[in-house]
N, C-alpha and C positions, 0 to 999 in steps of 0.2 A: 509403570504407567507414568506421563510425564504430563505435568502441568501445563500452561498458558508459557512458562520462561524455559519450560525445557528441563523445569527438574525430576529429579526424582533420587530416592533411597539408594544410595549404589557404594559402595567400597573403593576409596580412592586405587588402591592396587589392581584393580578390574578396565581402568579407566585407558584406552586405547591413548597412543603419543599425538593423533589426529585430534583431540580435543582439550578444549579450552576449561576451568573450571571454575565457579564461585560459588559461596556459599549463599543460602537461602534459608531463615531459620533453621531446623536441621533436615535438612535435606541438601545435595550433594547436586548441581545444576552443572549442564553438560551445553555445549555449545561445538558444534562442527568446526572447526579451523578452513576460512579460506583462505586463500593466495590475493594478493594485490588484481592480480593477470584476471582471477576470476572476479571479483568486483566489481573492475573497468568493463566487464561484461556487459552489467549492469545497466539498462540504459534510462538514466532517473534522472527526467526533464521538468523542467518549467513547462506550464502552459497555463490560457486565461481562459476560465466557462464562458462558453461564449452562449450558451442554451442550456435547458433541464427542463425535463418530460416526467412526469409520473410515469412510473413503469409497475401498471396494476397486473399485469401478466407474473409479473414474482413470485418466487414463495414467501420470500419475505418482503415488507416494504423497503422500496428502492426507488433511485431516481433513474434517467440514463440521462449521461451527461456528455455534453459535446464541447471540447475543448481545441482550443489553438495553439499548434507545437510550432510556431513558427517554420522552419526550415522543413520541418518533420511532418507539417502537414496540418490539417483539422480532423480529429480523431473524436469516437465513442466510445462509452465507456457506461456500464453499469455499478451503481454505489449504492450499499447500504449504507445512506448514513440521512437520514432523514429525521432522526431525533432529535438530531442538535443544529440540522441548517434547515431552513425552506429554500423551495427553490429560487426566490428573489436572491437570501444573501449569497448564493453560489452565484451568481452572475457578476464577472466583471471580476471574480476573484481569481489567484493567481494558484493552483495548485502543482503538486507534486508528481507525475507518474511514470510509472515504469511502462516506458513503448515499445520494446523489444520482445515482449511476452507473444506467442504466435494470438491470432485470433480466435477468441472463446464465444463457444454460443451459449447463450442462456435465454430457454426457452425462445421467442423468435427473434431474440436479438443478438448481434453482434457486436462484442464488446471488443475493441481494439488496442485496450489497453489499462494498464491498474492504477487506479487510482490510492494513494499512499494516505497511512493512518494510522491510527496508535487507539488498542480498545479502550475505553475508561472502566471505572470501576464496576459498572452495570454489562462491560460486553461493548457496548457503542460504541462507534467510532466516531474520536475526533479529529479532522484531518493534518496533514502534517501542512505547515505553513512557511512562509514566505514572509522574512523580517521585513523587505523593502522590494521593489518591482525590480526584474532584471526581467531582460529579453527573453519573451518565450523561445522554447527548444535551449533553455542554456542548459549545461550537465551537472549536475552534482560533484563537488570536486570534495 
């Protein structure tokens, strides 16, 4: 069974040449090997909350949030992350997301795209941020 980082109990000689390894107290943490090509896949944009909706229809509490990719459009997206923002500070802020994900429905919404984050120690997420403004739609380099 594998942890939150992907680890678990394993024998370094079991260990496929497709993987990466570090330790973790003791346990023995595995990680996939991708290619550069697959990465660049990836399409991990800038954009700025432009709106946020409670979205009571969840299972869990969430916002749905409508953001500006610039080139790439004005997109939705649903977020669990309502412990650590209200929906005022998300407005006008610059977040993170993956726009190339096909479209997800959750319950009657349509989420367009992921929004990027990192759990805290309780599970929470806090989002990934933006040191200084750059143009929405710019790519993660």
């Amino acid at each position: 069974m594998f942890d939150d980082f992907g680890c678990r109990n394993v024998k370094m000689e079991s260990l496929p040449v497709s993987h990466s390894t570090f330790r973790k107290s003791h346990y023995l943490c595995l990680m996939e090997l991708i290619t550069w090509i697959d990465f660049e896949k990836v399409e991990l944009r800038v954009g700025t909350v432009l709106e946020v909706l409670d979205f009571p229809e969840a299972r869990k509490p969430a916002y749905k949030v409508k953001a500006d990719f610039g080139p790439f459009g004005v997109k939705w997206s649903s977020a669990q992350i309502t412990k650590h923002y209200s929906k005022h500070q998300l407005v006008g802020r610059q977040i993170v997301g993956v726009i190339n994900f096909p479209i997800k429905q959750i319950g009657p919404f349509m989420s367009e795209f992921l929004i990027t984050g990192f759990p805290d120690e309780h599970g929470d997420i806090v989002l990934t941020s933006v040191e200084r403004k750059v143009p929405n739609g710019s790519k993660l380099a």
